[in-house]
C-alpha positions, 0 to 999 in steps of 0.5 A, spaced: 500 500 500 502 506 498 504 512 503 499 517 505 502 524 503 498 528 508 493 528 515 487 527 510 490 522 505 491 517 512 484 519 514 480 517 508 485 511 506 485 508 513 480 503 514 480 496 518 484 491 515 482 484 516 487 480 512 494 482 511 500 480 507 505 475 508 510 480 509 515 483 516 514 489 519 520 493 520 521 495 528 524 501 525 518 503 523 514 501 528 518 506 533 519 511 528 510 511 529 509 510 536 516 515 538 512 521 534 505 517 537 507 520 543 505 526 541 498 525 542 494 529 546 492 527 554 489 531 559 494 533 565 500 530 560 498 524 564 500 519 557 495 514 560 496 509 554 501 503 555 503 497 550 506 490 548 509 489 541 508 482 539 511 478 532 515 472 531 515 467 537 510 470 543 505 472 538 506 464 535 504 462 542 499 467 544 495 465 537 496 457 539 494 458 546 487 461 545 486 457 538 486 452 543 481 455 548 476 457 543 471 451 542 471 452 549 465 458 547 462 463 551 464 459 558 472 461 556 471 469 556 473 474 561 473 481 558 475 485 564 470 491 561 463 490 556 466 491 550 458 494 548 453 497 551 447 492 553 443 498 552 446 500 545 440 502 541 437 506 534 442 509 529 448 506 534 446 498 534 444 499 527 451 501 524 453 496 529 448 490 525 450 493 518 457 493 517 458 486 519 452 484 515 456 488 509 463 485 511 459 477 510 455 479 504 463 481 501 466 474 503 458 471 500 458 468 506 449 467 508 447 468 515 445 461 515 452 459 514 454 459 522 460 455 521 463 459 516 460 466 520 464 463 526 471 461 521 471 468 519 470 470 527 475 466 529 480 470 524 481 475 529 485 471 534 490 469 528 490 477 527 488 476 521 495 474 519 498 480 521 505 479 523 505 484 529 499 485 534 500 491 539 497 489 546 494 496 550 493 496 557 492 502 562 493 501 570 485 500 573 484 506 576 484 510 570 477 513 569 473 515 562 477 522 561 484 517 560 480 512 557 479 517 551 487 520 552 487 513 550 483 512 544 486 519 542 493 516 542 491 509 538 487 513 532 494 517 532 499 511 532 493 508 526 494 515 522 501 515 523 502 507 520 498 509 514 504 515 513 508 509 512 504 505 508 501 500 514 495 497 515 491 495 521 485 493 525 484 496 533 481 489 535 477 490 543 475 483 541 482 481 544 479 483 551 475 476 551 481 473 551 485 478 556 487 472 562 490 468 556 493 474 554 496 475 561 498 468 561 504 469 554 504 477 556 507 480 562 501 485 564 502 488 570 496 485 575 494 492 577 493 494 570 486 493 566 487 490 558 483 494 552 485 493 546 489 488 540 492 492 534 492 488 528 499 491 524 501 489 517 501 491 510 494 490 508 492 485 502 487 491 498 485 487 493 482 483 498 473 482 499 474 484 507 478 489 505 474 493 499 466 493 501 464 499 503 463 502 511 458 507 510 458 513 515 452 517 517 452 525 515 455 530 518 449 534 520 446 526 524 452 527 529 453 534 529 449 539 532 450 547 528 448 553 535 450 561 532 453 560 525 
């Protein structure tokens, strides 16, 4: 994939990329994006955000570990926080429905298809093949305001990877899996696990990769006083 030239470019080129190519990833490069992620904002300087870099061998065993946990169902999760709002409702809980019905309707997978539903589910826990996968956590005791700090960070790093012609996919779905996490990572006990990150150079030509995700129009989200 090519370098984005601006702010801009990254922004609308970037998207979440769920297959990757077989290729390494430069740990130059990936210091040179999180040494000037750094920069990203957070209130009172407080830099909340904390991270693990896998690829290679810790990745390979992470990936085995929670492959054999799986068939274990809904009796193995242990995500420390809801990953979404149980009462998450109208235009929210519709754009949630629709862009994983758009993501199955690209792999012409039919809904009555559960096992093929589930393989494509599944493919989140292998990165989907991505050679390095970022673990963020933050210490417990954060409260929201640092949990946005965070979230400002991520989408900091996830612009500076489209500069240098990177893909990636910011994946909560790993917070499921956060005590098997913990068992191949060292994450401090005192610390809450958020997030995985899926980093690579993206397969573009891919059906995952290329079906449209709709946003909703500026005046649905945004309220106009004074103008």
């Amino acid at each position: 994939m090519t370098q984005a030239q601006n702010v801009s470019e990254a922004v609308v080129s970037r998207r979440s990329v769920r297959q990757f190519l077989d290729k390494p990833v430069d740990q130059a490069v990936l210091r040179r994006v999180l040494e000037k992620a750094q920069n990203a904002p957070s209130g009172g300087n407080t830099q909340p955000w904390n991270a693990v870099m896998l690829t290679g061998e810790p990745l390979a065993k992470l990936f085995a570990l929670v492959a054999k946990t799986i068939p274990q169902g809904l009796a193995a999760y242990s995500a420390e926080y809801p990953i979404y709002p149980a009462e998450i409702e109208g235009r929210y809980a519709d754009q949630r429905f629709a862009v994983g019905e758009a993501m199955y309707a690209a792999l012409e997978i039919p809904r009555e298809d559960r096992d093929s539903r589930q393989d494509v589910f599944r493919n989140n826990f292998r990165a989907f093949g991505a050679p390095v996968l970022m673990l963020v956590h933050t210490p417990r005791y954060m409260g929201l305001p640092q949990w946005s700090d965070i979230g400002m960070w991520l989408q900091t790093v996830l612009l500076l990877l489209r500069e240098e012609g990177l893909d990636s996919c910011a994946q909560e779905a790993w917070a499921i899996y956060q005590k098997q996490i913990r068992e191949v990572v060292a994450i401090p006990e005192d610390h809450i696990f958020f997030c995985g990150c899926a980093i690579g150079w993206g397969d573009r030509n891919a059906a995952v990769n290329r079906f449209p995700v709709p946003r909703v129009g500026i005046d649905q989200a945004v309220r106009w006083e004074g103008f």
